[in-house]
N, C-alpha and C positions, 0 to 999 in steps of 0.2 A: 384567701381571706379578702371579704369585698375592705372598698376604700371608704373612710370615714366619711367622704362627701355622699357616698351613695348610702350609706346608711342613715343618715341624717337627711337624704331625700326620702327615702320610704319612711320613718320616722312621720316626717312632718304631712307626707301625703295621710300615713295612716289616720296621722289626727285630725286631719280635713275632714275626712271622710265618715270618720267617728262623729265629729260635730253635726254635719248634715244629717247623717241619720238620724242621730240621738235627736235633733230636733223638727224632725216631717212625726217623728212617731212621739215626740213628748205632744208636740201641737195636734195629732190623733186622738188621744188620748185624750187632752183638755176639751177638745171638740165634744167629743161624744161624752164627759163627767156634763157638762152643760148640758147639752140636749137633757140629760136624761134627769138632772137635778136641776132644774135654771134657779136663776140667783134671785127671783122675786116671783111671788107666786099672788093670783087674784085675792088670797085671801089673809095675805102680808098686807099687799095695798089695803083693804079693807080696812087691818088693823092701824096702820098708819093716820087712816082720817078718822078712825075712832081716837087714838091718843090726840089728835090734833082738834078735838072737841067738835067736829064735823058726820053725820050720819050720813056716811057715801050712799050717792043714787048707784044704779048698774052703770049708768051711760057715763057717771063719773070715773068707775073700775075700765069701765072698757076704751075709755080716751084713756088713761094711764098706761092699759098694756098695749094699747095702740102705738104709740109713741116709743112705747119701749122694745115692741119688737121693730119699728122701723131704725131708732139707731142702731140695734142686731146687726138689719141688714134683710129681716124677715119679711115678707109677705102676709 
């Protein structure tokens, strides 16, 4: 019979090690939901300065998503 300390060490390693994975691969996951659904799209922004009583130019749409993919982090 192992000793209560050694069980209560793999115990706590096992949960270490649960958490790390669980979150390289929940953060995989959110990565790629993004890519493939991003959370504003050219024709959101459009919508946006049409409620805001504004008839967006292009160059207007394109400084917005400019911006928004530099805080991304995008190119």
């Amino acid at each position: 019979m192992l000793a209560w300390w050694i069980v209560l060490i793999i115990g706590i390693g096992a949960l270490l090690v649960g958490f790390i994975v669980g979150f390289f691969v929940t953060r995989t996951i959110f990565q790629k939901q993004l890519e493939k659904n991003p959370p504003v799209t050219r024709d959101m922004v459009r919508a946006f300065y049409m409620q805001m009583g504004r008839k967006p130019s292009e160059s207007d749409i394109n400084k917005v998503m400019a911006t928004m993919n530099v805080k991304q982090g995008k190119k």
